[in-house]
C-alpha positions in Angstrom: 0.0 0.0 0.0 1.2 3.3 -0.7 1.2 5.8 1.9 0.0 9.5 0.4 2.4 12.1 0.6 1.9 15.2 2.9 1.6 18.5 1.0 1.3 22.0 2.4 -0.7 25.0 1.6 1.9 26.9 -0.2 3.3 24.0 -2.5 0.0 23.7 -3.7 -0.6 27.2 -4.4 2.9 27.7 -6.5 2.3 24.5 -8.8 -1.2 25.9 -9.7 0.6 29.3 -10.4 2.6 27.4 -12.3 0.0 25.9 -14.2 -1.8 29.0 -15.3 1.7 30.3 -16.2 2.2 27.4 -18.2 -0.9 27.6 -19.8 -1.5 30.9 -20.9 1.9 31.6 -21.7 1.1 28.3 -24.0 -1.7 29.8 -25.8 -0.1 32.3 -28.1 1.4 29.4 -30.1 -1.0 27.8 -32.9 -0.5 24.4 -30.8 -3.2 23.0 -33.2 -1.7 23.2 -36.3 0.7 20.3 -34.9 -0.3 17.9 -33.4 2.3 16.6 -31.9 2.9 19.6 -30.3 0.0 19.9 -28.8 0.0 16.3 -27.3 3.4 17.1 -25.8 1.8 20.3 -24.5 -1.4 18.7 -23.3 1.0 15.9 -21.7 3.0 19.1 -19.5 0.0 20.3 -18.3 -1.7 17.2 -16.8 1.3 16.9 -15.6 0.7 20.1 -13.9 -2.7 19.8 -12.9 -2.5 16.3 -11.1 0.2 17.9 -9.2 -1.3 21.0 -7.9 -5.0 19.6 -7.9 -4.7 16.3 -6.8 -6.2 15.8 -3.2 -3.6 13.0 -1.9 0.2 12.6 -3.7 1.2 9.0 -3.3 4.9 8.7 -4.6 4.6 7.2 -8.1 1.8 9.7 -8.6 4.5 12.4 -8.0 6.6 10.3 -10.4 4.3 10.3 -13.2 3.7 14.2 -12.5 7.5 14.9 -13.1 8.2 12.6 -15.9 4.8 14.3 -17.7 6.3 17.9 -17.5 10.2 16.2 -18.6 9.0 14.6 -21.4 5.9 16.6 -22.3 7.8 19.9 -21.7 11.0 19.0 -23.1 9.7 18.1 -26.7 8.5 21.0 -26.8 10.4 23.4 -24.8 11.8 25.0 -28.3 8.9 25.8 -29.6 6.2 26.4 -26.7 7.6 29.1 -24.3 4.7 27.5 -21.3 6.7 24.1 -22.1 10.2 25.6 -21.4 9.2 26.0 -18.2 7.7 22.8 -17.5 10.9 21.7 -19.2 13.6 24.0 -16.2 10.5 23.0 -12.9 10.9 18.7 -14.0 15.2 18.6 -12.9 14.8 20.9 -10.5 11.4 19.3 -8.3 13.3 15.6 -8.8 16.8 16.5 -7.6 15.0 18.7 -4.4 12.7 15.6 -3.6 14.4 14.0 -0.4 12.0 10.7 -0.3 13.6 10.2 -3.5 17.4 8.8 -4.4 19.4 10.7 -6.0 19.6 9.0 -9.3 16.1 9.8 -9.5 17.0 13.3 -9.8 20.0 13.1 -12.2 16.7 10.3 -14.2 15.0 13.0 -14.8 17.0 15.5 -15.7 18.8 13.4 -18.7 15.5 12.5 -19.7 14.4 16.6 -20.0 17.9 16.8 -21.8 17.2 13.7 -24.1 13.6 15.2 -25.0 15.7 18.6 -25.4 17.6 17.8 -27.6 15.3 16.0 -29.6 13.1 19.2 -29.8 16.1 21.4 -30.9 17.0 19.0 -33.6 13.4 18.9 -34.8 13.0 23.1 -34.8 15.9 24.6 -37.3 17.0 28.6 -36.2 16.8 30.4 -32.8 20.0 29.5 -31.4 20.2 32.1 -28.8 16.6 30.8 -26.9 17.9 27.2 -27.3 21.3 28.2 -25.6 19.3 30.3 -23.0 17.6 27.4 -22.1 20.2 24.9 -21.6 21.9 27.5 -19.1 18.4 27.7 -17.5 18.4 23.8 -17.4 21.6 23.9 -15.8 20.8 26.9 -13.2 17.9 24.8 -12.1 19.5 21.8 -11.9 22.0 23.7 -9.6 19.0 25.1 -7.1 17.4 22.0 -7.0 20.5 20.0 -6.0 21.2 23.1 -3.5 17.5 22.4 -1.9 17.6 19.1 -1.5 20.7 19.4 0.4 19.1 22.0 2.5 16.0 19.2 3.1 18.9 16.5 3.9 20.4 18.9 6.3 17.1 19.9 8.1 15.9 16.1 8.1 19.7 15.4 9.9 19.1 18.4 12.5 15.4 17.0 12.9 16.5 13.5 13.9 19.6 14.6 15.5 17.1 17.1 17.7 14.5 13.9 18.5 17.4 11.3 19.6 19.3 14.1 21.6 15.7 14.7 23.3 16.0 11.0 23.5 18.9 10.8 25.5 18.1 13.3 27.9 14.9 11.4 28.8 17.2 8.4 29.2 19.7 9.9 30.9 17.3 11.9 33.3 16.0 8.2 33.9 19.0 6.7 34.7 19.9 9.5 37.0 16.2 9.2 39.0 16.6 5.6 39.1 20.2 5.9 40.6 19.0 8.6 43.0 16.3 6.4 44.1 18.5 3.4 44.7 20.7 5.6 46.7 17.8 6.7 48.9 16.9 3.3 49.4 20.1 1.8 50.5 20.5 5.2 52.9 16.8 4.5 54.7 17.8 0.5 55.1 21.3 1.3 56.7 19.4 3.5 59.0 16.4 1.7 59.7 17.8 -1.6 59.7 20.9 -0.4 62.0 18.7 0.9 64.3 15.7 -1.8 64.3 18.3 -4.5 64.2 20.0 -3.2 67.8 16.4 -2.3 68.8 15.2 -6.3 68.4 17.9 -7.3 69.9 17.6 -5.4 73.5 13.8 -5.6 73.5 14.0 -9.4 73.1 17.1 -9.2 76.1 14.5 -7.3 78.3 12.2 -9.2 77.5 13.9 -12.5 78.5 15.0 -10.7 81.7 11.4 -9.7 83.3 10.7 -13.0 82.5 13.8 -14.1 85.0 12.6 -11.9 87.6 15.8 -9.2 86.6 13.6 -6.6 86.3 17.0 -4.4 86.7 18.9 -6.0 84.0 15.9 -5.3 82.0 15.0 -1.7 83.1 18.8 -1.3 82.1 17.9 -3.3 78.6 14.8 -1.0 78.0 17.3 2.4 78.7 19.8 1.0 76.0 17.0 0.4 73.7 15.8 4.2 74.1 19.8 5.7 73.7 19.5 3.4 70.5 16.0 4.6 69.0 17.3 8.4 69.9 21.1 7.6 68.1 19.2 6.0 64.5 16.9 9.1 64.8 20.5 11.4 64.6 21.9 8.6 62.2 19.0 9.2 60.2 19.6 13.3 60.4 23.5 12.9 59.9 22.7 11.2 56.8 20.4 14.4 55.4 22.8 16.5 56.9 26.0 14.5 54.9 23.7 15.2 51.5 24.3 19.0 52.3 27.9 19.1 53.8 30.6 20.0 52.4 32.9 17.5 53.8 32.6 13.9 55.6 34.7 13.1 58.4 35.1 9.0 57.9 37.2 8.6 60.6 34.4 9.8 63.0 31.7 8.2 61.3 33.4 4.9 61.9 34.1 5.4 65.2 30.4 6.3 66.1 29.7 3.8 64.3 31.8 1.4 67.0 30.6 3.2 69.7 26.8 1.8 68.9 27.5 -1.5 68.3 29.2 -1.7 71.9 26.1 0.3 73.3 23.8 -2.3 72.4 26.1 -5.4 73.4 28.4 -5.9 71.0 31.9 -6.5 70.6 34.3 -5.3 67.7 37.9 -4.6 67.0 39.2 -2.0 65.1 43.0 -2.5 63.4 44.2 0.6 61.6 47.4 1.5 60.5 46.5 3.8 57.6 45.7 8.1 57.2 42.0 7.8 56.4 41.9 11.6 55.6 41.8 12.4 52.1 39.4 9.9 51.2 37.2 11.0 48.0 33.9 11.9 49.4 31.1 9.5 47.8 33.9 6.8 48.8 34.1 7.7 52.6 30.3 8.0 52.2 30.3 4.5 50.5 32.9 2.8 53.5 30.9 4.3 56.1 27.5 3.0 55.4 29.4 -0.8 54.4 30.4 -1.0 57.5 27.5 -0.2 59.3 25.9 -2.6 57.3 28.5 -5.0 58.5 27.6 -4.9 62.3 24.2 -5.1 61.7 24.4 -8.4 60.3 26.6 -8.9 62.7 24.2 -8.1 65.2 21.5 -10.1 63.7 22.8 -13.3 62.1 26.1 -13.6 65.2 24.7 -11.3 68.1 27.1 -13.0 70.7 30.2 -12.8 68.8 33.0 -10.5 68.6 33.7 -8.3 65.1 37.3 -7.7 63.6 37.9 -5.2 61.5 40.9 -4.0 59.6 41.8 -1.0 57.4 44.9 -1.3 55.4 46.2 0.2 52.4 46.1 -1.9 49.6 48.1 -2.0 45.9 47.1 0.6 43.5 46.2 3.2 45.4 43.1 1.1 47.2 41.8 1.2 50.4 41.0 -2.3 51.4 38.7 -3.0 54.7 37.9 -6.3 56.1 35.7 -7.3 58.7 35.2 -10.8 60.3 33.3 -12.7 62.9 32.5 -16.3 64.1 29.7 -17.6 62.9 26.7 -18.5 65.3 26.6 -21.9 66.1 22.7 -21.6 67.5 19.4 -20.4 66.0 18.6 -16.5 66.3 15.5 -14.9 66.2 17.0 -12.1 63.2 19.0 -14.3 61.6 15.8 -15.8 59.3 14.9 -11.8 58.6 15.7 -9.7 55.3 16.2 -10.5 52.1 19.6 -10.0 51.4 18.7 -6.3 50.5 21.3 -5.1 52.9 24.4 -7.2 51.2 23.0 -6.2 47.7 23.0 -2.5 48.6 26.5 -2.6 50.3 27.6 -4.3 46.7 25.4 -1.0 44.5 27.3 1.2 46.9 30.9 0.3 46.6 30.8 -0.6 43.0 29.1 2.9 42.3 32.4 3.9 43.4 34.5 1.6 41.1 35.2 -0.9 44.1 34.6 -4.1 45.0 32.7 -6.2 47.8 33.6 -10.0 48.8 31.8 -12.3 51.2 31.8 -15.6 52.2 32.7 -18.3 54.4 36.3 -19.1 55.6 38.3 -21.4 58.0 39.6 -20.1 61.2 42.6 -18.2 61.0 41.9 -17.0 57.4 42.5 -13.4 56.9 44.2 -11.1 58.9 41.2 -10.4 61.4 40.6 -13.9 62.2 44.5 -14.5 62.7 44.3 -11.8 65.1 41.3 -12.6 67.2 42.7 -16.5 67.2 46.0 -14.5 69.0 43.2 -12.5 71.6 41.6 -15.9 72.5 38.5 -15.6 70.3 37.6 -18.7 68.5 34.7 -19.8 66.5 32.8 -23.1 66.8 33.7 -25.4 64.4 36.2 -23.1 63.4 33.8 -21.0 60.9 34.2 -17.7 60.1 32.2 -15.0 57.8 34.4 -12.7 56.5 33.4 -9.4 54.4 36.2 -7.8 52.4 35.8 -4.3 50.8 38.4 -2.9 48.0 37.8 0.8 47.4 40.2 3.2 45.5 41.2 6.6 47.5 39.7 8.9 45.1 
């Protein structure tokens, strides 16, 4: 099926200029008195009359159109001064047509140049008006190329317009999805930091009141509170950190010590590396890795002690490493979560061209483990779960 061809209010109105002009410029020629003159004059003007009248252009109909005014006009282009005209429009419409190749173009105009040369063969005399018009031919020929390559040229800026638009959408996609991620990996640090450690001493307090320790408890329930009050700052530190300029990682790791041991739990920090100049979104990366690292810690191993160690490593990369037994008895968090935490932590450090390892080792594998063999701190069955983070500087 062929698809009609859009046309516009002014293209319409020039070919039907053009036809009158054709036509009546036609008329003061005795076309009658040969006939074969006025069948190739009859020919241009169909030609010129489907084109301009014709409610819906499909592209052969175009076709037809432009070989009728070569063929009809450049017969008799000599002779008929209307036809010379249809003879100059024919090479200049079919090189300017974009939907059309090229060859199409150069078709038509040998064919108007054929047909031309046949008329001036047939029609002795007037050698200036046949040199006039084979200038003509070639001046149109000239603004019709020019045109189409100003169509090309808009049809290229057109596209190129539409795809940039198209990127930008994409891009402004990616950018809200990545944004979105981020916001979602911040609120589980916090919440499940906080929530974690909260479980943990409500279920202690609650175990204790059932013991009769109502002390021990009371003293459970208080640590519970300091906790719910430190994720509400965690959570405001974490707005705040969006709007600073700077992030202090040491201090963010060291608070983030200091709340594991207020809620029970034990960790070990080896350092032996300057932590300041650390690029920003990696310090901001490292920071909530870690926390996610105790409170797993918390809920899958509440009872055992954490190592951690930050060490340079090759290439300008800032390795951390954190290890702890694993439990050898049921807990009540260890069946919670979906492994959003661990798949976050792994978004977040590879955002930052780094790297996240965790799995199961012996005892003794690793430096933290060696070390917390030497302090006296085994694990059962000599199992460990070890998490190690590559990062680079900046």
């Amino acid at each position: 099926m062929t698809t009609p061809l859009s046309t516009n209010g002014l293209s319409r109105l020039l070919r039907l200029i053009g036809l009158v002009a054709v036509v009546l410029s036609s008329l003061s020629v005795p076309l009658w008195h040969h006939p074969w003159l006025a069948a190739g004059a009859v020919l241009s003007w169909a030609g010129w009359a489907v084109w301009a009248l014709a409610p819906a252009l499909t592209p052969v109909t175009v076709r037809l159109c432009v070989f009728a005014l070569a063929i009809g006009g450049g017969l008799t282009g000599v002779r008929v001064p209307g036809s010379a005209i249809s003879a100059l429009v024919a090479p200049a419409s079919a090189l300017a047509m974009v939907g059309e190749t090229l060859w199409f173009g150069l078709g038509v105009s040998a064919l108007t140049v054929v047909c031309l040369g046949i008329s001036i063969l047939t029609t002795p005399g007037n050698v200036t008006g046949v040199v006039g018009l084979l200038i003509g031919l070639v001046v149109v020929g000239l603004i019709g190329w020019s045109r189409r390559q100003a169509r090309t040229t808009s049809e290229q800026n057109r596209i190129l317009v539409e795809q940039s638009r198209v990127i930008r959408d994409e891009r402004d996609r990616a950018a809200a999805m990545a944004e979105r991620g981020r916001l979602a990996r911040d609120i589980h640090d916090v919440l499940a930091h906080t929530l974690g450690g909260l479980v943990l001493q409500l279920d202690a307090a609650d175990a204790l009141l059932e013991a009769g320790d109502v002390q021990r408890a009371a003293e459970r329930v208080k640590a519970s509170h300091k906790l719910a009050v430190s994720g509400l700052d965690d959570a405001r530190r974490v707005v705040n950190a969006l709007r600073a300029e700077r992030f202090d990682l040491s201090g963010e790791l060291e608070r983030l010590l200091q709340d594991h041991r207020a809620v029970g739990g034990q960790v070990r920090l080896h350092a032996d590396v300057e932590l300041r100049g650390v690029d920003e979104q990696v310090a901001v990366a490292l920071t909530r890795a870690v926390q996610e690292v105790l409170t797993n810690a918390r809920k899958h191993a509440p009872d055992q002690p954490v190592a951690l160690t930050i060490r340079d490593a090759d290439a300008g990369f800032l390795e951390i490493e954190a290890t702890n037994p694993i439990a050898s008895h049921w807990v009540s968090l260890g069946s919670t979560g979906a492994g959003a935490g661990l798949l976050g932590m792994t978004e977040r450090i590879a955002a930052v061209g780094g790297s996240v390892e965790a799995d199961r080792v012996a005892a003794g594998a690793g430096d933290a483990a060696r070390t917390d063999a030497e302090d006296g701190l085994s694990a059962k069955e000599g199992r460990w779960w070890r998490v190690r983070i590559r990062v680079p500087r900046r």
